[in-house]
KOLZAZA-978874 format. One record per atom (N, C-alpha, C): residue number from 1; x, y, z. Coordinates in pm, whole numbers. Layout:
REM KOLZAZA-978874
<NUM; <X; Y; Z>>
...
***
This chain:
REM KOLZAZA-978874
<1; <-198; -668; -2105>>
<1; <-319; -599; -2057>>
<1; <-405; -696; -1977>>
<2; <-327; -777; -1884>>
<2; <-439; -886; -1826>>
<2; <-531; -801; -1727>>
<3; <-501; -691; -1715>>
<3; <-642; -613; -1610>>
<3; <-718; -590; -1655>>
<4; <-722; -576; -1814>>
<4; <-854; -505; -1884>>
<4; <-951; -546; -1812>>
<5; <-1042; -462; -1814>>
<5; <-1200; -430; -1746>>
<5; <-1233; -454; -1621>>
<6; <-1120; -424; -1494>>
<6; <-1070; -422; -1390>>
<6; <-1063; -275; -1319>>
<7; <-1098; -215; -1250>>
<7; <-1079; -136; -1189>>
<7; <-1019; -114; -1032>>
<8; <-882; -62; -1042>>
<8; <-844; -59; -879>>
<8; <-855; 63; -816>>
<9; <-828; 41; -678>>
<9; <-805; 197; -601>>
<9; <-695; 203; -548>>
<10; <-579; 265; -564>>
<10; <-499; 278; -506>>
<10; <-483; 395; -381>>
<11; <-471; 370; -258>>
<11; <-443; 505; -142>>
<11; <-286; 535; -194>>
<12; <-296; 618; -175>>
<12; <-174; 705; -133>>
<12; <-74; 741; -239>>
<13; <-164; 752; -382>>
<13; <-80; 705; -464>>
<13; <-41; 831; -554>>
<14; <25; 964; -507>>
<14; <51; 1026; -546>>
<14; <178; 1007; -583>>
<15; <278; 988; -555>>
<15; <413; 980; -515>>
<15; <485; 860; -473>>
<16; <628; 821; -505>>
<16; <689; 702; -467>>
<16; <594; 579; -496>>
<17; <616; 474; -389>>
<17; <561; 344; -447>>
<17; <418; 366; -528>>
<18; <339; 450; -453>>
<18; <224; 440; -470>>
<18; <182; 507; -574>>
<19; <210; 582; -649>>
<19; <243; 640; -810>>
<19; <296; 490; -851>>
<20; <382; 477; -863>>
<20; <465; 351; -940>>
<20; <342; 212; -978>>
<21; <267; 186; -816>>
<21; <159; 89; -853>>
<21; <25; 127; -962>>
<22; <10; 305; -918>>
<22; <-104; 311; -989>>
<22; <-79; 334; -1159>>
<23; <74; 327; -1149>>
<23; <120; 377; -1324>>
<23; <125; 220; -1389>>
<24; <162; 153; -1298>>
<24; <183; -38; -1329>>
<24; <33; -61; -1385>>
<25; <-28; -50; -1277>>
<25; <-160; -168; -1269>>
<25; <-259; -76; -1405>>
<26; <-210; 24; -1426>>
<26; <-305; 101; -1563>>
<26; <-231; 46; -1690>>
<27; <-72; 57; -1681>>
<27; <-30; -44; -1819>>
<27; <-88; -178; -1811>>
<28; <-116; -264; -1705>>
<28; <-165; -348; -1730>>
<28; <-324; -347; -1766>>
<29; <-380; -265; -1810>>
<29; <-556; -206; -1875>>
<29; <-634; -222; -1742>>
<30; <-579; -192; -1624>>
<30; <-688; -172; -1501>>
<30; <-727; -21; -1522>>
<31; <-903; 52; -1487>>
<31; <-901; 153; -1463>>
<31; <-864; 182; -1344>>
<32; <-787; 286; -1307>>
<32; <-723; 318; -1180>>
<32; <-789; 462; -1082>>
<33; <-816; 407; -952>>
<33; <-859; 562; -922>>
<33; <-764; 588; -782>>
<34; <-695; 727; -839>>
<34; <-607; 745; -748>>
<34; <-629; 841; -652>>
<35; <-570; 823; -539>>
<35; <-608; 887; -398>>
<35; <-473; 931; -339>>
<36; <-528; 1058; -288>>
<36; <-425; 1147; -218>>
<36; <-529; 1260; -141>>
<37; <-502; 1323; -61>>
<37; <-547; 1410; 41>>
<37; <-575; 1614; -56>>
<38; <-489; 1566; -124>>
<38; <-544; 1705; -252>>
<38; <-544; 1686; -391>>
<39; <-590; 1750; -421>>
<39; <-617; 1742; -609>>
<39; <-503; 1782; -670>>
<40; <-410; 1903; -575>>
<40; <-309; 1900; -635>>
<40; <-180; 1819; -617>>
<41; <-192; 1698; -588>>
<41; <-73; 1594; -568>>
<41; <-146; 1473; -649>>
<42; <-251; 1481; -585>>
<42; <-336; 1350; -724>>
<42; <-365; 1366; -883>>
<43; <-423; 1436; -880>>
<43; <-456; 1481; -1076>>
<43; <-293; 1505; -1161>>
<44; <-178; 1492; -1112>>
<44; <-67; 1523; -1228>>
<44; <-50; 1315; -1243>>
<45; <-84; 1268; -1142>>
<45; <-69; 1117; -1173>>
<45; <-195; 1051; -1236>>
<46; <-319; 1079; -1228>>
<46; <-381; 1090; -1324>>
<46; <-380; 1140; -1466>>
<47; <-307; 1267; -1456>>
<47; <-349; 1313; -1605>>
<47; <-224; 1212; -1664>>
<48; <-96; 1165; -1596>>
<48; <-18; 1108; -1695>>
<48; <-46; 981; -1703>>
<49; <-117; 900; -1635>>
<49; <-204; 764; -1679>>
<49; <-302; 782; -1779>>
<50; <-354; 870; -1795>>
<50; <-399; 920; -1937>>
<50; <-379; 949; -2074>>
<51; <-237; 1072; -2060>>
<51; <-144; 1092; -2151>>
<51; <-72; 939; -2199>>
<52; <-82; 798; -2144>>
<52; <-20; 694; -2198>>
<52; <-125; 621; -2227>>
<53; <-256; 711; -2208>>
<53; <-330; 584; -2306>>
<53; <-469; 527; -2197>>
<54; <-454; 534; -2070>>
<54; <-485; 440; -1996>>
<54; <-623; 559; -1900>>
<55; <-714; 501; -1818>>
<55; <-815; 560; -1768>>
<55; <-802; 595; -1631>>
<56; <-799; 704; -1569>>
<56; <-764; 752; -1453>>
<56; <-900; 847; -1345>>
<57; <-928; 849; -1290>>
<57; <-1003; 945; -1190>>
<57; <-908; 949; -1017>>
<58; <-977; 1064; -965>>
<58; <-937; 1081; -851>>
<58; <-1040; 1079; -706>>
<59; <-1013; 1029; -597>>
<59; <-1087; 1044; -527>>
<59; <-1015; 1153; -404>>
<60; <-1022; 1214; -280>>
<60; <-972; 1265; -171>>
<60; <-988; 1231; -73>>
<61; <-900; 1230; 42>>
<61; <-934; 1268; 167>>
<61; <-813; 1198; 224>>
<62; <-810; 1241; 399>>
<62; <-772; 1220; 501>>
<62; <-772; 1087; 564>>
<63; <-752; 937; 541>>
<63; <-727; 864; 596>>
<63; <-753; 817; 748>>
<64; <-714; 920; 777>>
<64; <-643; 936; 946>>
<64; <-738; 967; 997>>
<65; <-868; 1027; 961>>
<65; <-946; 1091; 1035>>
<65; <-1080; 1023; 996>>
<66; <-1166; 1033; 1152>>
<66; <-1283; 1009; 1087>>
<66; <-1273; 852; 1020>>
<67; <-1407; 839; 940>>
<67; <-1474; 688; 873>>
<67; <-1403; 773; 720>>
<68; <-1328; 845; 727>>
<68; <-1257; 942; 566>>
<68; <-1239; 778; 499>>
<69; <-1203; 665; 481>>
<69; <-1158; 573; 457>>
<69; <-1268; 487; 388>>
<70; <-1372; 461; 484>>
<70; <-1511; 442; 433>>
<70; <-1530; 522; 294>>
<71; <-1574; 668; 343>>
<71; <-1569; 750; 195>>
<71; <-1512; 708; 70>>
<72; <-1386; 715; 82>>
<72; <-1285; 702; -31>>
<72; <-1350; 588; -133>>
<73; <-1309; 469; -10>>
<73; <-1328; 393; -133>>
<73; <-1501; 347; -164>>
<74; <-1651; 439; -114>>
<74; <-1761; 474; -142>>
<74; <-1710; 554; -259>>
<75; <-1639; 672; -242>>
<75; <-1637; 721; -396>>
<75; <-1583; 661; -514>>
<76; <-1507; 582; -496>>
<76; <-1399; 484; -541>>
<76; <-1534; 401; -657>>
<77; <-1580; 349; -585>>
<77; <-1717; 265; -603>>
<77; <-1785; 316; -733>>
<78; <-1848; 479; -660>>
<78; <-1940; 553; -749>>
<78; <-1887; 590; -904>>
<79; <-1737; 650; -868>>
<79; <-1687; 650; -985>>
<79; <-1747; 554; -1125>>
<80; <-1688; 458; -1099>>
<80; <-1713; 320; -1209>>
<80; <-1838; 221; -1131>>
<81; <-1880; 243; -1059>>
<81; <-1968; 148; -1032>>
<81; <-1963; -2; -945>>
<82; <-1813; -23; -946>>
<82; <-1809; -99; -902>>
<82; <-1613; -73; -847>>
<83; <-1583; -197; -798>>
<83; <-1456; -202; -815>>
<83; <-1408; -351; -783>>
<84; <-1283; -404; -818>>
<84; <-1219; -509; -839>>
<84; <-1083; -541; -720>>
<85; <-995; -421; -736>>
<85; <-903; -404; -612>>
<85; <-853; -311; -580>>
<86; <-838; -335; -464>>
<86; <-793; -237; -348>>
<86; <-664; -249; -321>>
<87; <-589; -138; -333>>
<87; <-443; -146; -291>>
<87; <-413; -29; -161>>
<88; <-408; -55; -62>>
<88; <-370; 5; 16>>
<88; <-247; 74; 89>>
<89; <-206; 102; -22>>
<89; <-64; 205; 3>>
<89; <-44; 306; 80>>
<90; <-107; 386; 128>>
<90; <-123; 518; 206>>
<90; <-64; 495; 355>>
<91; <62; 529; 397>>
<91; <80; 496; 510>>
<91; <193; 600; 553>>
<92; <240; 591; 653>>
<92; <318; 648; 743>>
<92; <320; 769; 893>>
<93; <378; 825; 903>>
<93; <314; 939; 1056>>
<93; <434; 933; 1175>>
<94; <420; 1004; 1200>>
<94; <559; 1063; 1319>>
<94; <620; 920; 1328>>
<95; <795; 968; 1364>>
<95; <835; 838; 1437>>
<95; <920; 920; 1570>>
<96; <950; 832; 1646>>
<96; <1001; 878; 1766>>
<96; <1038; 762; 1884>>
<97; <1055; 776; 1978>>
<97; <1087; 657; 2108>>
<97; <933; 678; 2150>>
<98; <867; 573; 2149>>
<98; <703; 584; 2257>>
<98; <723; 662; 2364>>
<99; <796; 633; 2436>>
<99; <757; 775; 2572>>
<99; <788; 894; 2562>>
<100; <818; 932; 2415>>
<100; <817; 1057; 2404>>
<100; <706; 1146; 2302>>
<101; <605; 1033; 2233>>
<101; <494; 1018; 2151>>
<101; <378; 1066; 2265>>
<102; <292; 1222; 2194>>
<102; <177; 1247; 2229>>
<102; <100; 1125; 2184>>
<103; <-21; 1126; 2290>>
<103; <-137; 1057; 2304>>
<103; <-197; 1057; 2077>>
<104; <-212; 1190; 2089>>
<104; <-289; 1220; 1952>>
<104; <-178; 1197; 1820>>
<105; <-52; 1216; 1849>>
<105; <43; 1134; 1780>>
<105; <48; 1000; 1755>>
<106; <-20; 923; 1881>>
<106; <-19; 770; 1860>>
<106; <-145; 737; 1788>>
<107; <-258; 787; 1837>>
<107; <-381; 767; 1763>>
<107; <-382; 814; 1628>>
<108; <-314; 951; 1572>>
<108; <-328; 957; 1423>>
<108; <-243; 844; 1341>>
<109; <-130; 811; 1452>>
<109; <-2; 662; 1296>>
<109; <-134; 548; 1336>>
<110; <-191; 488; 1452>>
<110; <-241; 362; 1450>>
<110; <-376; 402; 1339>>
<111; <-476; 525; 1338>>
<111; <-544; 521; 1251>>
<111; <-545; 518; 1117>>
<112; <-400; 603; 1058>>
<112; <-341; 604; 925>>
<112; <-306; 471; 864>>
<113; <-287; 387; 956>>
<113; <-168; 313; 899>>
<113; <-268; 123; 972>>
<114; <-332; 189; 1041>>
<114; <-463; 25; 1070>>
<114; <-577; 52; 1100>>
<115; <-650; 176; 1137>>
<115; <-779; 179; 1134>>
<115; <-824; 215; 977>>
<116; <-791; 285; 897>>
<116; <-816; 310; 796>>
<116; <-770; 166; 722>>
<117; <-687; 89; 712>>
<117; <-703; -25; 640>>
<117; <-817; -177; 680>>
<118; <-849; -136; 790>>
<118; <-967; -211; 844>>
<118; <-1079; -165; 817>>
<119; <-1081; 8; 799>>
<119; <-1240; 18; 791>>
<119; <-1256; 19; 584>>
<120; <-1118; 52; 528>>
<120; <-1102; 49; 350>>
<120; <-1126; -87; 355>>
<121; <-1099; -208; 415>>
<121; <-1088; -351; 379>>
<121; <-1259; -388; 385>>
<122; <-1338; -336; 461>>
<122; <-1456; -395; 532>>
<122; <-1509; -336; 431>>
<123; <-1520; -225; 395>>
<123; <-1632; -131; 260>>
<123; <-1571; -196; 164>>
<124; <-1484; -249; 137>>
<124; <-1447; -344; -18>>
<124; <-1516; -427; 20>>
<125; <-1531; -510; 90>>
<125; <-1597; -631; 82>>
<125; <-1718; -649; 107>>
<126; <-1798; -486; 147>>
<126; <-1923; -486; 151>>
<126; <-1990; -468; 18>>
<127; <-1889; -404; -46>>
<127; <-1975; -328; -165>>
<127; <-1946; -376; -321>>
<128; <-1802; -494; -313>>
<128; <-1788; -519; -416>>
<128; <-1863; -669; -456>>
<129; <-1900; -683; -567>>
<129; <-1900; -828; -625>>
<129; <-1852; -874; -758>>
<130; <-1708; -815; -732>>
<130; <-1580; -876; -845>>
<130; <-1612; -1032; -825>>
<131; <-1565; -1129; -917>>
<131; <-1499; -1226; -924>>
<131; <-1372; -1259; -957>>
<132; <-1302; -1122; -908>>
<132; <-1159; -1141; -929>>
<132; <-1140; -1007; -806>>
<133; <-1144; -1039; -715>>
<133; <-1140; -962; -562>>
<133; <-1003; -949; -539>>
<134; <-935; -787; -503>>
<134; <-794; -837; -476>>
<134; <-795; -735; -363>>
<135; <-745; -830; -268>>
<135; <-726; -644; -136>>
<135; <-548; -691; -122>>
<136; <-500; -547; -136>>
<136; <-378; -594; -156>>
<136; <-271; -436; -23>>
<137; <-236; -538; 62>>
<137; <-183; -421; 190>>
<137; <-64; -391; 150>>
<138; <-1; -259; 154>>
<138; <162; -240; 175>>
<138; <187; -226; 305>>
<139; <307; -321; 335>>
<139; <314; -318; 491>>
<139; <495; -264; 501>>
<140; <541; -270; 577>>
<140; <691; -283; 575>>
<140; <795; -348; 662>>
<141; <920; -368; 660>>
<141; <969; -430; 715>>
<141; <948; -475; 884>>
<142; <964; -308; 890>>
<142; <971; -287; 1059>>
<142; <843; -405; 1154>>
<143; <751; -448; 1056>>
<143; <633; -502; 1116>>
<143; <672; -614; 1134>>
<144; <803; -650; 1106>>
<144; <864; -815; 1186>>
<144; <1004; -784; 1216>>
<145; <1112; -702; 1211>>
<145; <1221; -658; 1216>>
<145; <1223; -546; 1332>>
<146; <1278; -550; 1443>>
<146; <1238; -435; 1568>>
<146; <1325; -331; 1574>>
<147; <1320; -196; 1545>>
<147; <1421; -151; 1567>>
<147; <1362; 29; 1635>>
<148; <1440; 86; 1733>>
<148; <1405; 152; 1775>>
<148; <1341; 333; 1735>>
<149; <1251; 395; 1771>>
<149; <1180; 500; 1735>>
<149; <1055; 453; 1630>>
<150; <1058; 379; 1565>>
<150; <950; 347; 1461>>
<150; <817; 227; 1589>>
<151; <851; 193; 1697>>
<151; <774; 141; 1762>>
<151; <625; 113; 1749>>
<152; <539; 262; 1752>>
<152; <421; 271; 1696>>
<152; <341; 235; 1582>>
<153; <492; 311; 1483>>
<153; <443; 262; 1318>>
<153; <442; 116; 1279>>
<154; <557; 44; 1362>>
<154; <587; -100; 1325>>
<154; <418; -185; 1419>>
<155; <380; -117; 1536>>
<155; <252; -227; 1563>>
<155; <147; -193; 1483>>
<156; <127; -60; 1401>>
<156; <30; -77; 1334>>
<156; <28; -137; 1192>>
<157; <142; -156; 1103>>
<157; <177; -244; 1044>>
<157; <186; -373; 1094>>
<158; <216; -426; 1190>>
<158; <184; -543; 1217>>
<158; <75; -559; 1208>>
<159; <-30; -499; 1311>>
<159; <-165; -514; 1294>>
<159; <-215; -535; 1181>>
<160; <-227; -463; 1053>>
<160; <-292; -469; 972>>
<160; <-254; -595; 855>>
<161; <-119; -634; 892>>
<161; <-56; -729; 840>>
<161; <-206; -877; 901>>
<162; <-206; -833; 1012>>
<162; <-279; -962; 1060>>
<162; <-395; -979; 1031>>
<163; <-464; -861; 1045>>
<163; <-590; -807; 995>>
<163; <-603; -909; 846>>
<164; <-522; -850; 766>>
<164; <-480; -932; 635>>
<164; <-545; -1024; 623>>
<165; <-452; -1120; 681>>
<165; <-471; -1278; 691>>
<165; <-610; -1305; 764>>
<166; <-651; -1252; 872>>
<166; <-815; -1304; 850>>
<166; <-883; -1245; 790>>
<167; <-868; -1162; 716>>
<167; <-972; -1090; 628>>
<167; <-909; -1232; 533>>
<168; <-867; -1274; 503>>
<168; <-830; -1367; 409>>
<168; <-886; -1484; 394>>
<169; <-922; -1502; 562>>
<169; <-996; -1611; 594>>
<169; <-1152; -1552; 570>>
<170; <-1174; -1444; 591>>
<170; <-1333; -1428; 571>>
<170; <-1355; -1439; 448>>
<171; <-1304; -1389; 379>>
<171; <-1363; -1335; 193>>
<171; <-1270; -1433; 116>>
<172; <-1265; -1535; 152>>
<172; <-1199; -1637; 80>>
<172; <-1280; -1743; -3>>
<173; <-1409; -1735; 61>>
<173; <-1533; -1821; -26>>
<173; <-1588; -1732; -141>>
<174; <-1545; -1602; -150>>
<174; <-1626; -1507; -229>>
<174; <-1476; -1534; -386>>
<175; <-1370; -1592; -319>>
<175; <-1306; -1553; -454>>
<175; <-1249; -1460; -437>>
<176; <-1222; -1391; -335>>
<176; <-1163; -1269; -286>>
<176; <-998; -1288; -200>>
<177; <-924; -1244; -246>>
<177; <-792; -1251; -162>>
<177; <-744; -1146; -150>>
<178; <-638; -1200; -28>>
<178; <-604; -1107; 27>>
<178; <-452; -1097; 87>>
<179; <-373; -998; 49>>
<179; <-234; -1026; 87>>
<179; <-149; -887; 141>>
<180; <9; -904; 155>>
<180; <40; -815; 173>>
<180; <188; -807; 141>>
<181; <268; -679; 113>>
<181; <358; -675; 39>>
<181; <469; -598; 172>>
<182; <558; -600; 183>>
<182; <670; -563; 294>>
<182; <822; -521; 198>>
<183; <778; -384; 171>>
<183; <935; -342; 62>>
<183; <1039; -338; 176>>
<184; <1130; -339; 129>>
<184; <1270; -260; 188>>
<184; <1267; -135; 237>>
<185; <1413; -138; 205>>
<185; <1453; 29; 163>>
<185; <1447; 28; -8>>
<186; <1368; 133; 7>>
<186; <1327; 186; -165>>
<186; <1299; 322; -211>>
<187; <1424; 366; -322>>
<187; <1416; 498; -358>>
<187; <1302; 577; -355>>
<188; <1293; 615; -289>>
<188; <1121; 739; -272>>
<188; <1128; 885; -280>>
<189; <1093; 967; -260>>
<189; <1105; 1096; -189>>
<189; <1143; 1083; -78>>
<190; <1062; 990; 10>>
<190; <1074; 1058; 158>>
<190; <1218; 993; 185>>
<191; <1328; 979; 126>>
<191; <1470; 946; 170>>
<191; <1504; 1004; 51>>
<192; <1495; 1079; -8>>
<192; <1562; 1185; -123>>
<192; <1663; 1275; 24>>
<193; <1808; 1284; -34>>
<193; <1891; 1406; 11>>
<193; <1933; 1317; 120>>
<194; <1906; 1202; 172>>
<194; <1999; 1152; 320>>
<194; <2054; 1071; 263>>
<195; <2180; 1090; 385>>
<195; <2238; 994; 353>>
<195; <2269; 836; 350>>
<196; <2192; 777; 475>>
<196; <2180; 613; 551>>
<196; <2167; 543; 429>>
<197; <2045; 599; 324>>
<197; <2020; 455; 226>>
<197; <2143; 407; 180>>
<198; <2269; 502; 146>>
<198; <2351; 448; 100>>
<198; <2420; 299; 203>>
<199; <2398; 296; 286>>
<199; <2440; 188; 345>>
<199; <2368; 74; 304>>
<200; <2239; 60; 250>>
<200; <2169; -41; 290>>
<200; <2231; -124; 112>>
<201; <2228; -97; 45>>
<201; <2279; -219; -65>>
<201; <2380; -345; -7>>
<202; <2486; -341; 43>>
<202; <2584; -429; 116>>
<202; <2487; -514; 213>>
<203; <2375; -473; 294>>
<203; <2338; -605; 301>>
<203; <2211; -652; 266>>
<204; <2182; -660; 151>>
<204; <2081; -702; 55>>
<204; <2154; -786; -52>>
<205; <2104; -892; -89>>
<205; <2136; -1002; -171>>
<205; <2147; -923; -333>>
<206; <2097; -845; -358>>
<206; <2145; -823; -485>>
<206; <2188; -615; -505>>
<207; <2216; -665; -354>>
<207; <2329; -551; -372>>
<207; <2284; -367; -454>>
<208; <2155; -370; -405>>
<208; <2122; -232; -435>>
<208; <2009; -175; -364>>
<209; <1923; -32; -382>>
<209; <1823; -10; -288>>
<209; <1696; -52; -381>>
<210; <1590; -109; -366>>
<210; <1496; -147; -431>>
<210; <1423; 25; -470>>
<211; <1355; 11; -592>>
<211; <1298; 120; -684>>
<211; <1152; 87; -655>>
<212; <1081; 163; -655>>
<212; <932; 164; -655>>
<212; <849; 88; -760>>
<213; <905; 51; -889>>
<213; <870; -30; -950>>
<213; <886; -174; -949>>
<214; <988; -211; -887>>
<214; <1054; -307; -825>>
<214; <846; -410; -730>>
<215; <858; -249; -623>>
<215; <734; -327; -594>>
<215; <632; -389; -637>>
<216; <614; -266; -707>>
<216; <460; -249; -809>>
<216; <408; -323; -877>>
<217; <550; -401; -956>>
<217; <528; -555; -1025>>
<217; <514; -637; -919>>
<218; <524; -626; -782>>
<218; <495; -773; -727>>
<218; <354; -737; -700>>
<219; <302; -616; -691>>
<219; <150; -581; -651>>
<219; <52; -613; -806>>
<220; <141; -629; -904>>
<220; <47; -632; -1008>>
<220; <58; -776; -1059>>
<221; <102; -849; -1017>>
<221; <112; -1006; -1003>>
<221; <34; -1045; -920>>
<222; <-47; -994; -744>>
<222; <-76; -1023; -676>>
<222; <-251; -1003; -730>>
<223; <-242; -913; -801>>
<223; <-367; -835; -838>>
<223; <-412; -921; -967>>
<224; <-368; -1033; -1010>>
<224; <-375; -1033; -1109>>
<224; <-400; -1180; -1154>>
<225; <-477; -1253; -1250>>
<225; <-554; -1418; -1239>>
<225; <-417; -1482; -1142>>
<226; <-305; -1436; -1237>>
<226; <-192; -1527; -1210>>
<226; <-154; -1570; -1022>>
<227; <-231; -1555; -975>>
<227; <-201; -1504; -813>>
<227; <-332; -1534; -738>>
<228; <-452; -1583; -792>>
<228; <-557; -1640; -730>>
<228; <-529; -1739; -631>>
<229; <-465; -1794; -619>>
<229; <-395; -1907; -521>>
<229; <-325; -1888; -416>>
<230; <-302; -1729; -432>>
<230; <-222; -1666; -278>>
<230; <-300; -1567; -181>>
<231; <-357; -1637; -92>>
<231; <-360; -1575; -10>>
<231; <-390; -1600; 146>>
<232; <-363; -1433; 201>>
<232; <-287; -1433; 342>>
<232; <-157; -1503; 382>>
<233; <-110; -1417; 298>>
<233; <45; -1406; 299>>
<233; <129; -1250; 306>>
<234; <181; -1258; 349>>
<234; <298; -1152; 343>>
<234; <437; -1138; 242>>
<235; <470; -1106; 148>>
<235; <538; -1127; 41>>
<235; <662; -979; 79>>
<236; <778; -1052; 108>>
<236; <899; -965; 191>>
<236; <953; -918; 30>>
<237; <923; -789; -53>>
<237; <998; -756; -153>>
<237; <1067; -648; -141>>
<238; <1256; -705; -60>>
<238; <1338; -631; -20>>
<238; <1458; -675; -62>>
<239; <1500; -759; -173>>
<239; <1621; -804; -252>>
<239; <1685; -882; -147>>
<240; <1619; -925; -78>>
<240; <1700; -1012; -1>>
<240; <1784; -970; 118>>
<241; <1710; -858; 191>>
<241; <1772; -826; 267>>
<241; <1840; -906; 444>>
<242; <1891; -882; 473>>
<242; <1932; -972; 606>>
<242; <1894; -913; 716>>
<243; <1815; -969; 806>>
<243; <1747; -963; 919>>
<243; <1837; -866; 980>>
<244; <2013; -852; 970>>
<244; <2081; -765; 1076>>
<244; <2056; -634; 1048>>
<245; <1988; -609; 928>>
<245; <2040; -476; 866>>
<245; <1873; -403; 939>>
<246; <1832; -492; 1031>>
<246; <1656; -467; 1063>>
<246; <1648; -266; 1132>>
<247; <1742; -239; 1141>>
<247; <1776; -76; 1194>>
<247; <1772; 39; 1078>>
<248; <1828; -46; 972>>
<248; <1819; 59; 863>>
<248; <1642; 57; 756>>
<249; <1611; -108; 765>>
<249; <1503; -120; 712>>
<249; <1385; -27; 748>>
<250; <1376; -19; 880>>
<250; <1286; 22; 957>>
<250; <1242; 168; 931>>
<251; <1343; 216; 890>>
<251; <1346; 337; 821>>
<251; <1318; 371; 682>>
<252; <1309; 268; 654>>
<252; <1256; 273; 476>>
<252; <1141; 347; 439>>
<253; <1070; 333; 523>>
<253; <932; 383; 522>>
<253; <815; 512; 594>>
***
């Protein structure tokens, strides 16, 4: 229970990784407030962080739109009063070849996926005064691995990857860090029923597709005393995958 009397926010954390972190970081005694765009995809992961014991609320909204991001984690705040860390899971949005990407297609993945983690990163650090500060990004492969149609999604993951690291440099006197996590390919929903993942174990070092919990423990290590010493970094948790396989990764997400 090293989170006791810790409170995080997790985005996006209805489902796949982002369920998995907010079910982790509550066994470890963080209160958790989970976020999703409806009550009915958020409150069944709440009520079962509950049913095991552990303290749950929900916040809403849209990411993508608007200062919605600001909000969140303002309500995030009000909830408990304060908050400790931020996990920024909430990501993804069309993929395609760029010249075939509407204008408002490109602006909703770059806002989902880096304006909303710039304007969630800036209201954490306006409003919190943890002494155990954790802003913690999910990024993914594609944001150093190039591979074609994900173009858009991979610069705004980059971006925010970078963002990262000087936010790392700003809030680094406060005791505040800041990092970021880059899964694989990892059993989710959104690759439930296809077939490609099966390819990707053969070239990964331990020979399987990484599980959502898989992550979650590296996010609850990052979040956690043990990990005060890291930051602005990028932490690649993909079993070891090999740079060739950068076509299938890219798709992980």
């Amino acid at each position: 229970m090293r989170l006791t009397g810790r409170t995080a926010l997790v985005t996006g954390s209805s489902q796949g990784i982002g369920k998995a972190i907010a079910l982790r970081l509550a066994a470890d005694g963080a209160g958790v407030v989970v976020h999703a765009r409806s009550a009915e995809k958020a409150e069944p992961v709440a009520e079962l962080i509950r049913a095991r014991g552990g303290t749950a609320d929900v916040v809403l909204g849209d990411l993508a739109a608007g200062d919605t991001a600001l909000r969140v984690v303002q309500d995030a705040f009000a909830v408990h009063g304060g908050l400790d860390i931020l996990v920024l899971n909430a990501g993804g949005g069309s993929q395609g070849l760029a010249a075939n990407l509407s204008v408002e297609t490109i602006d909703r993945t770059l806002a989902f996926n880096l304006r909303a983690t710039i304007l969630a990163t800036a209201e954490f650090a306006r409003l919190t005064d943890s002494p155990h500060g954790r802003v913690i990004f999910i990024s993914s492969g594609m944001a150093t691995h190039p591979a074609p149609g994900v173009s858009v999604g991979a610069a705004a993951k980059a971006g925010s990857e970078a963002f990262i690291r000087s936010a790392a440099q700003e809030l680094g006197e406060r005791g505040i860090t800041c990092n970021s996590v880059a899964p694989g390919c990892t059993r989710t929903e959104m690759i439930a029923g296809q077939t490609w993942p099966d390819q990707v174990p053969p070239w990964t070092a331990l020979r399987r597709l990484g599980e959502p919990e898989d992550i979650a423990d590296v996010v609850a290590f990052l979040a956690s005393d043990e990990a005060r010493w890291l930051t602005g970094l990028t932490i690649a948790a993909n079993g070891g995958l090999v740079t060739t396989a950068a076509n299938i990764l890219a798709r992980a997400r």
